[in-house]
C-alpha positions as CSV (number, residue, x, y, z in Angstrom):
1,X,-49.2,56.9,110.6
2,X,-48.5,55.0,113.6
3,X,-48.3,51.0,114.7
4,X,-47.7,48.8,117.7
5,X,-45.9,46.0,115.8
6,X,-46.6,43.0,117.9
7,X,-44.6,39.3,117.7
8,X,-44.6,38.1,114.4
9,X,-45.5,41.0,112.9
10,X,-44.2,42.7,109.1
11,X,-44.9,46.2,108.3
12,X,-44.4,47.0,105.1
13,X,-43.6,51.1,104.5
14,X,-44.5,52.1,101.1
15,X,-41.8,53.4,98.6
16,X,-41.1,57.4,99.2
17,X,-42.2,56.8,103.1
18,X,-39.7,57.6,106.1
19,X,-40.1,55.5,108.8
20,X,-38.7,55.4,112.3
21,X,-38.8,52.9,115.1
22,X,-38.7,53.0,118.8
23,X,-38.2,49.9,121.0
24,X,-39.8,49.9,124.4
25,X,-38.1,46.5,125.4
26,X,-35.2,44.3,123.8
27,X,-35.4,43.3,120.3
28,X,-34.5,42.9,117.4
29,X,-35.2,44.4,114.0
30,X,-34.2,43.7,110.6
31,X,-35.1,46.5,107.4
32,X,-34.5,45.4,103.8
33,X,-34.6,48.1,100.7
34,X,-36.7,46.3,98.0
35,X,-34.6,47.3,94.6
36,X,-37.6,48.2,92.0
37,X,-35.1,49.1,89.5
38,X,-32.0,51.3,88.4
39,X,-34.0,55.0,89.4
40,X,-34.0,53.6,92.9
41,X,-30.6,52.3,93.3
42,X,-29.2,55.7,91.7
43,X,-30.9,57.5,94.1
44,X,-30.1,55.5,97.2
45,X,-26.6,55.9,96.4
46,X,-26.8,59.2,95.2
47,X,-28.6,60.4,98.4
48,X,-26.0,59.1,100.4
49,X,-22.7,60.4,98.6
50,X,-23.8,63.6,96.2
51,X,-27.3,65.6,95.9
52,X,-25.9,69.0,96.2
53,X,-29.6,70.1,95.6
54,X,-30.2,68.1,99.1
55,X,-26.9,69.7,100.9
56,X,-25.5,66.2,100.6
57,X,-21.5,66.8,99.4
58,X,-19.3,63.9,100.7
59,X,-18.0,63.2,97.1
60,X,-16.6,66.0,96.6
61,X,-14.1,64.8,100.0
62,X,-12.8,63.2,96.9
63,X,-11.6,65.7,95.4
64,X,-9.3,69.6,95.4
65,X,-10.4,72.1,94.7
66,X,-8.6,72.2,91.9
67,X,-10.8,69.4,90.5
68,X,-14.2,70.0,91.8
69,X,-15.6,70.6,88.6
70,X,-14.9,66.8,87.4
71,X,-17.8,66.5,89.9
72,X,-21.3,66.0,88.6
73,X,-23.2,68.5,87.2
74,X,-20.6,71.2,88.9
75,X,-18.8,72.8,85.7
76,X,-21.0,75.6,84.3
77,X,-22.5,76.0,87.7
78,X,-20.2,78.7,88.8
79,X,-21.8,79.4,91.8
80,X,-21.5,76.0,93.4
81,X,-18.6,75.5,91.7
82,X,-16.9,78.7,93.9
83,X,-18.4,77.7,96.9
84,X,-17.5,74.2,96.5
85,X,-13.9,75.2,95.9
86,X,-13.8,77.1,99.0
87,X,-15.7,74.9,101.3
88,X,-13.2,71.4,100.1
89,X,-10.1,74.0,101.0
90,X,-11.5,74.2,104.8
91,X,-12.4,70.1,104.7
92,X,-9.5,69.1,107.4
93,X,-8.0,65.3,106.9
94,X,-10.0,64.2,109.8
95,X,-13.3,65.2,108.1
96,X,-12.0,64.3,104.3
97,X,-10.9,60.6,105.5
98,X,-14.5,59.0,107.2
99,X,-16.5,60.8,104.4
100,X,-14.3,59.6,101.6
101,X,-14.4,56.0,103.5
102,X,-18.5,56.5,103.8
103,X,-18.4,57.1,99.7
104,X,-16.1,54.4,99.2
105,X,-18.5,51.9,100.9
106,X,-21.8,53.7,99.5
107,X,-20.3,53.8,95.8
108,X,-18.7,50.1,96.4
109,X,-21.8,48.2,97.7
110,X,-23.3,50.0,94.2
111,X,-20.3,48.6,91.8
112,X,-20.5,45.4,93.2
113,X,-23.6,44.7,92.0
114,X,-22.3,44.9,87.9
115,X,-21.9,41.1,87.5
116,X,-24.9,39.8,89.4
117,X,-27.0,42.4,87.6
118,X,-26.0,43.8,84.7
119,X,-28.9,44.9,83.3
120,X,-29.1,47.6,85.7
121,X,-25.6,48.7,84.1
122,X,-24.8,50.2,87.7
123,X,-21.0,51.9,86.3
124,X,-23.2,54.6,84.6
125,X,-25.9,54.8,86.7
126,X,-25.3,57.6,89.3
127,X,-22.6,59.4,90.4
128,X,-20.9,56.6,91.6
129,X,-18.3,55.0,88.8
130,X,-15.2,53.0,88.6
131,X,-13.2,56.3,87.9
132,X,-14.5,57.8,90.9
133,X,-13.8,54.8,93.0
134,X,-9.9,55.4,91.6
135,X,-10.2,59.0,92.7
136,X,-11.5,58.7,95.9
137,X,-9.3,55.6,96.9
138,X,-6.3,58.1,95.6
139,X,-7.4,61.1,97.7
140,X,-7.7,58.7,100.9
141,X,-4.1,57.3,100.0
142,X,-3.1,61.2,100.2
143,X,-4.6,62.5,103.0
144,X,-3.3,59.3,105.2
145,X,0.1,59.9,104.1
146,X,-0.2,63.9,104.5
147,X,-1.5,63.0,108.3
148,X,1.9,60.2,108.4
149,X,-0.7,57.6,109.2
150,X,0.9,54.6,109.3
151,X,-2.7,52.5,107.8
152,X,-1.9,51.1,104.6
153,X,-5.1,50.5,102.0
154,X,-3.9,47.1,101.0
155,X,-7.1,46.2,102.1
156,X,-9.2,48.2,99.9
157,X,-9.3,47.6,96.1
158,X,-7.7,49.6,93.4
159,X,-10.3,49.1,90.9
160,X,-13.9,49.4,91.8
161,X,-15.7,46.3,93.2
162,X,-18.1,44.7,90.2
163,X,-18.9,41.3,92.4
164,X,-19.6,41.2,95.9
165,X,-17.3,38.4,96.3
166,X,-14.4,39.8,98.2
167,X,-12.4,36.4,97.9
168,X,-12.5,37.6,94.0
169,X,-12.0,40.7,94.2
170,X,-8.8,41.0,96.5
């Protein structure tokens, strides 16, 4: 389907529909994701950091290959489990860091949501949990001081966010 939004204008895109957006002039836009309920939030965040099924990986930057098969649904699936073994040995530290970063905020703006809504019980919800917060946040720590970067993650949390006051939090 296709619109000319005009001033003033809302369009509304169905759940399930992709939409895309092309400015002819200067503008400004603003998109909102309506939460209907925990299957949608565990599959925006799972979308974004691991749906093997869909070629989407980036948690596993959170991992060795050593310990891939902590990931979900990876141990008894020894063919993904082999290939993902041999693909997170060829992951270099410039790749690993952004992606684990990307989870980080993906899996974060998740957690933070356990106190404002906890009926939605969001630390067992998808693959994104306090424990794998503590992982990923570990593997960054490594692979910054492997490169000798001299960043620090004071910044970042040690335990997974569960408000989305930072003042609290930090």
């Amino acid at each position: 389907m296709e619109c000319n939004q005009g001033p003033g204008d809302l369009v509304i895109v169905p759940s399930g529909w992709f939409r895309v957006s092309l400015a002819l002039a200067d503008s400004i836009s603003y998109y909102e994701t309506i939460l209907q309920g925990k299957e949608t939030l565990a599959s925006l965040t799972d979308n974004n950091v691991w749906r093997p099924q869909s070629r989407q990986y980036r948690l596993a930057y959170c991992y060795t290959a050593s310990t891939i098969d902590e990931l979900p649904n990876v141990k008894g699936n020894a063919g993904l489990q082999n290939w993902l073994k041999k693909a997170i040995e060829q992951v270099s530290d410039d790749e690993a860091i952004p992606g684990i970063l990307d989870v980080m905020l993906h899996c974060g703006s998740t957690l933070a949501l356990d106190k404002r809504m906890p009926k939605l019980n969001v630390q067992a919800l998808g693959a994104c949990t306090p424990a794998v917060w503590k992982k990923c946040r570990s593997q960054l720590q490594k692979k910054l001081k492997k490169k000798k970067s001299s960043a620090t993650l004071s910044w970042l949390p040690e335990e997974a966010p569960t408000s989305a006051d930072i003042k609290s939090e930090l």
